[in-house]
N, C-alpha and C positions, 0 to 999 in steps of 0.2 A: 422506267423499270417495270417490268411487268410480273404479275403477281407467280405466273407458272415459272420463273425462276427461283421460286422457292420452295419447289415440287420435289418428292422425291421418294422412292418404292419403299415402303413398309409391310412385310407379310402382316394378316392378321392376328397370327400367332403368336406375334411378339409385343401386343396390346395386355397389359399389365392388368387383369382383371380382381386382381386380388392381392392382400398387403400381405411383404414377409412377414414371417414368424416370427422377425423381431425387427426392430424399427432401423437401426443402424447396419441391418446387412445388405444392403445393397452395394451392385456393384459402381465403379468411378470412375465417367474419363474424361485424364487432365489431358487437358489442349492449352498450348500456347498458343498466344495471338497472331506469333510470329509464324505459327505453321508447326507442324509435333506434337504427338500425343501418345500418351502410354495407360495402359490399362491397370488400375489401381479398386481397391474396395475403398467406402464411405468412410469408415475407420481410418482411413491413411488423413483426412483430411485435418483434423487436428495440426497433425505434423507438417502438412504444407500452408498453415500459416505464421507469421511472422511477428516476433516480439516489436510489439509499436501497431501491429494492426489494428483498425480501426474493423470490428464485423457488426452488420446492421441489420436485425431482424425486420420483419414485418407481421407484431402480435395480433394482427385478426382475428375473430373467433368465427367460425361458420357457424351461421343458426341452422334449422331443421325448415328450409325454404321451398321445398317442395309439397305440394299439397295436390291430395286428390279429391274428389265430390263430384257433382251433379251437378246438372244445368239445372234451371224451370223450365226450358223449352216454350216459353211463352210462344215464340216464331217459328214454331216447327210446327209445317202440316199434319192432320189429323190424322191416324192412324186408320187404314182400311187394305179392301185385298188387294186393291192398286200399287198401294205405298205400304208394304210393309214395314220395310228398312224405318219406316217412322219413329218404330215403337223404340230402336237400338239407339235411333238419333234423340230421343228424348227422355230416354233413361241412362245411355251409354255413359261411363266414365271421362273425368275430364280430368285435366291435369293442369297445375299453376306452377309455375316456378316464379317466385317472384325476385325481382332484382333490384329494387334500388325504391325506400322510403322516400316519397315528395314531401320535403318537407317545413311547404306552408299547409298543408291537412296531415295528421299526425295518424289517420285511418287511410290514408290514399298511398298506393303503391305503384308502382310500373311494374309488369310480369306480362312473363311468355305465357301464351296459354295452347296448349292442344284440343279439340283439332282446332288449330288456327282461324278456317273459312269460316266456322259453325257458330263462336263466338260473336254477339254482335253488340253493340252500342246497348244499352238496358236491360242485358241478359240480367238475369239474376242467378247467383253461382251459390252453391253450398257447399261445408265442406266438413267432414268429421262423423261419425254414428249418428248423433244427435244433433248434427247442424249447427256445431259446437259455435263455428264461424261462416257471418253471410257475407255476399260482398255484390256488389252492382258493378256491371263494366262503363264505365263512365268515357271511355276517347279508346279508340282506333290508330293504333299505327303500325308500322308496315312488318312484314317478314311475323306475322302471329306475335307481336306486341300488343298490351291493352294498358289501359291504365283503369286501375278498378280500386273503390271504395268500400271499405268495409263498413258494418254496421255498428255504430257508437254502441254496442252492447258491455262494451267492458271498458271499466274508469280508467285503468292507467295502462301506459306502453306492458309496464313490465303483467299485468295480465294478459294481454294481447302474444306476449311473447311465450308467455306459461303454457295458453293453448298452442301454442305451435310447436311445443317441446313437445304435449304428450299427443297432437294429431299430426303433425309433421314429420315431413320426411328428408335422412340427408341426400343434399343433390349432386348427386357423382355426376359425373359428367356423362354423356350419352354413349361414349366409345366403351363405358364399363356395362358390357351388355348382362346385365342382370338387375335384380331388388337390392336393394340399399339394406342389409342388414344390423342388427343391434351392433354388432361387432364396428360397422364402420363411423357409429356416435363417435367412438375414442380415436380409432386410425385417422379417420379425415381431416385431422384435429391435431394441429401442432402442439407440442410439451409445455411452450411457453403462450399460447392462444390468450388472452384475455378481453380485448375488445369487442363484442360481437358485432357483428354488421356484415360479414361476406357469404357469401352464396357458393363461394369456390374457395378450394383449399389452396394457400401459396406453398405450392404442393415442393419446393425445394427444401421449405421448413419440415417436413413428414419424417425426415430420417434423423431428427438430432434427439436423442437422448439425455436425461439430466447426467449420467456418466461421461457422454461427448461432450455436453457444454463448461464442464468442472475440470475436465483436459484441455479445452481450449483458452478457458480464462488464465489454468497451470504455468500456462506459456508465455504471457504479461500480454493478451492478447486483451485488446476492452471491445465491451461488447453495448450496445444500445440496441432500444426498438421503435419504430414509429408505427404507423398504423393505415395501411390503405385496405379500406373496405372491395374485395374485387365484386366487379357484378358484372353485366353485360359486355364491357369494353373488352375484357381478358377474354373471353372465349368466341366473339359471335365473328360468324365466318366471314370470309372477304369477299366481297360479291361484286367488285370491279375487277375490269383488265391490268387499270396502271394501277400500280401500288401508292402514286402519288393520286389517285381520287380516292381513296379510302376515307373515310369520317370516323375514327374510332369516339368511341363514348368516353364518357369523363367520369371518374372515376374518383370517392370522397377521400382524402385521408388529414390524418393530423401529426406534427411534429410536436414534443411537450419542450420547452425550455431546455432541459436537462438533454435531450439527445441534440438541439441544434448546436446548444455551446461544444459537446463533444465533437458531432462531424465536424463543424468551423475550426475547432481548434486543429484537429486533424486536416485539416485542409491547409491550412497554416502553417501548417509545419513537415507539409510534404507526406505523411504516415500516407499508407496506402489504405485505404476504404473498401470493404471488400463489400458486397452484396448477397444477400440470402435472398436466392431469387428475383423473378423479371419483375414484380409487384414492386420492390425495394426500389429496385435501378431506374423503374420511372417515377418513382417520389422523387427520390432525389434527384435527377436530371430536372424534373419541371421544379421543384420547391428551388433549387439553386440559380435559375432563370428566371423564376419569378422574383426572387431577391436580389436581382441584379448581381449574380455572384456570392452572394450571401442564405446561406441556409435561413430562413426567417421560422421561428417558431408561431404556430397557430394550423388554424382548419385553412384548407383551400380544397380544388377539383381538379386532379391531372387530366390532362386532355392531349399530353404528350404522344406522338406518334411514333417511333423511334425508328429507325429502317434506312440503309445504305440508300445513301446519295450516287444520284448520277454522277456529278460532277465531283462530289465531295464526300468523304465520309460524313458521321454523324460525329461531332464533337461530344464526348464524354468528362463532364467538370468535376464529377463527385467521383466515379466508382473507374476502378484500380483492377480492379477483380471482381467474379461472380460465381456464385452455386446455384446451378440449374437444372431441373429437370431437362428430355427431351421434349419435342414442344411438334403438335398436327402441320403437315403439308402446309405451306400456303398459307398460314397463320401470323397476326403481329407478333405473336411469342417469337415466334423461329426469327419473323425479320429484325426484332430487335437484339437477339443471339447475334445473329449475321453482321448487326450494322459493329457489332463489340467486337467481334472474329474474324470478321471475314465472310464475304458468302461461300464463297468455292472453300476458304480453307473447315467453314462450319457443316457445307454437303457431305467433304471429302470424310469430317469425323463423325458424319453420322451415316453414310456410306460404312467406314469401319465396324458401328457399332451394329449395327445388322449384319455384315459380317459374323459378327463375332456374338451374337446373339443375345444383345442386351436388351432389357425390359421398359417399352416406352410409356410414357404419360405419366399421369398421374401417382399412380400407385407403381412406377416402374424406376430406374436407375437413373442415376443424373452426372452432372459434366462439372469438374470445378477449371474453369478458364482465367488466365492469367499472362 
């Protein structure tokens, strides 16, 4: 299966660059799996769930992972009237996104860094007015990845995390072409957010309100949350032909006691499981394989690929149902939409929704599939 049949025209214009005025107005479209979809608001969705449902958040918290600073330029030629460009290459702005704690050194991270080429093996990086945070690039790897070490200047995580609340920055995604402002701390930021560790918002959680969640529960609807931290795997582009040599990255999450007894029992007993976004639906697809059939509560790392089989679809053991955003060209998002819907019947509705001129990504309308 090759990756460009998951291609598919997008105007620019309809890239969601900024959040409604209020969280639960966007608009909804429901797709059956079987083929059929009708155009609903986010509001409707209370009412198209089911007394006995099982709905499964994913409480993430995004921290403030984006960081800007300075090189030392220690490897940057000396500036003269040869090489001007020098002076820009070594005072020029850098950018870090970091994505995912290594966590046998409790200072060592994995991040993207800009510009990619210029970064090298011992740089040493600043970051903040006052160099609030240093860090050294410690390993090289591909597509402008580093792995870099910060400097034991502060005793515990939760100070390491204090600086990054007040010199950090939140990290939209790159298709929100502007600055990350004060406003988007609270919007990027699910209602029920508590865990921190993501880099990326599980951007289907965006539109529920504590008024939608008190309507849904009205209806003997039960609700749980587990927690996958997103970082690189969710968003980093696919850079093969066949969609079967793709490597997606692995991704931390935890189940607590208390939501595995819930899905199990609901599995047990037939209730349909519905998912709050693509983040949810690969916990539980790998947590329930990994447990031979059985939700196992504790930490583990999804490394699940999800995407329509040549020969076969992709078996779905946990989830019944999903609330999704729409999801980039050519992306795992979309292919794991696809392997739930359909490919063609998942183009055909997003074919519609350009049509009819709905708001994609992140900050834009989403699909409830069933």
């Amino acid at each position: 299966m090759l990756v460009s049949d998951f291609n598919f025209y997008l105007p620019d214009d309809l890239i969601a660059q900024e959040p409604l005025a209020e969280r639960d107005g966007a608009r909804m479209l429901h797709l059956q799996r079987t083929g059929g979809h009708a155009d609903r608001l986010f509001r409707d969705f209370p009412e198209l769930l089911r007394s006995g449902d099982l709905l499964v958040f994913n409480n993430t918290r995004v921290f403030p992972a984006r960081l800007y600073g300075r090189r030392e330029g220690a490897r940057a030629q000396p500036v003269s009237p040869q090489n001007s460009a020098a002076r820009d290459f070594l005072h020029g702005r850098i950018e870090v996104l970091l994505t995912r704690q290594i966590c046998t050194e409790p200072n060592d991270w994995e991040c993207l860094v800009r510009p990619g080429r210029k970064i090298g093996v011992g740089e040493r990086l600043f970051f903040g007015a006052r160099d609030e945070l240093q860090a050294q690039v410690m390993a090289r790897r591909e597509f402008g990845e580093r792995d870099i070490r910060f400097d034991p200047t502060l005793e515990r995580v939760d100070d390491f995390f204090a600086v990054l609340e007040r010199i950090g920055h939140v990290p939209l995604p790159p298709y929100v072409a502007r600055a990350d402002s004060p406003r988007d701390r609270e919007r990027y930021q699910t209602v029920y957010a508590q865990q921190r560790g993501s880099v990326a918002a599980p951007t289907a959680g965006l539109h529920f309100t504590r008024e939608i969640l008190d309507r849904i529960r009205s209806r003997g609807v039960e609700t749980v949350e587990i927690t996958l931290h997103v970082g690189l795997g969710t968003f980093q582009p696919v850079r093969v032909e066949r969609v079967e040599d793709h490597q997606i990255h692995s991704e931390p999450y935890s189940i607590s006691a208390e939501a595995a007894s819930a899905i199990n029992q609901a599995m047990r007993s037939a209730r349909r499981i519905v998912a709050v976004g693509t983040t949810t639906v690969r916990t539980l697809e790998h947590a329930v394989r990994l447990g031979a059939g059985t939700i196992m509560a504790g930490a583990a790392s999804a490394d699940i690929f999800i995407h329509p089989k040549v020969e076969r679809g992709f078996e779905f053991k946990v989830v019944k149902a999903m609330l999704t955003n729409f999801h980039l060209p050519q992306s795992t998002l979309l292919m794991l939409v696809s392997a739930f819907a359909g490919r063609e019947n998942t183009l055909r509705a997003y074919e519609h929704a350009v049509l009819e001129q709905y708001r994609f990504y992140s900050y834009g309308d989403c699909m409830f599939i069933e």
